[in-house]
C-alpha angles and dihedrals in degrees: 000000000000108000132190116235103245114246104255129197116280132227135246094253096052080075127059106203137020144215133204113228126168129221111241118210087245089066094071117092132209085277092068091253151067121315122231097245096054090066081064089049087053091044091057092042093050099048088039098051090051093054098045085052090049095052101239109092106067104180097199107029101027129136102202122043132186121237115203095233100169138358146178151186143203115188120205100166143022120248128197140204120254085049119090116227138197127239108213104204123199136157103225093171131034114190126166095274111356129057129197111223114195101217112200118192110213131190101239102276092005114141091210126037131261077218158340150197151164128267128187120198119185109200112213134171105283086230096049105021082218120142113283099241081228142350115277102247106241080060088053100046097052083043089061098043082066094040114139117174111218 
């Protein structure tokens, strides 16, 4: 019988940067904590963040913008509003117009996430929503600097 690994927590240093986010009241569910889709709304903030403080994500004027193509995401343990948590942000794939960001959620302070997940982005023109031929250079080059190869 042929079995998947299951997928298990990572650690800090499988990310390369990482980003502050605060649990609002509405995040809870009727369970007392987070609720799975919130994990995919701090994904996008995360990787989004990162891109607008690099200067190369302009939400209004750009030329280049990233489609969520495909996500995932694997819970360890449960989080709960009022307690602040941690986004871990890597590129573990470059291709010539979509990267894949690893996104690991972190208990403020935690050394393994609470959980993770994948999260593809194709980035496309803003006016055709065609594929990009390649990366613009300044994106490839703040994609590089949170490249982690699996």
């Amino acid at each position: 019988m042929n079995q998947t690994a299951r997928p298990q927590p990572l650690a800090r240093d499988q990310f390369k940067i990482f980003k502050s986010i605060s649990t609002r009241w509405m995040d809870n569910d009727c369970y007392g904590h987070v609720n799975n889709v919130v994990y995919y709304s701090w994904f996008d903030t995360a990787v989004n963040a990162y891109l607008i403080e690099q200067g190369v994500l302009d939400r209004s004027g750009g030329t280049t913008i990233g489609l969520v193509v495909s996500s995932s995401c694997n819970y360890f343990e449960p989080l709960s509003y009022p307690e602040p948590v941690e986004a871990g942000i890597a590129v573990t794939r470059l291709g010539r117009s979509s990267v894949e960001y690893r996104i690991g959620i972190f208990r403020q302070g935690s050394s393994h996430s609470a959980a993770w997940g994948n999260f593809v982005h194709v980035y496309v023109s803003h006016s055709t929503r065609k594929p990009v031929e390649v990366l613009p250079a300044p994106f490839k080059r703040s994609l590089e600097k949170i490249y982690v190869p699996l």
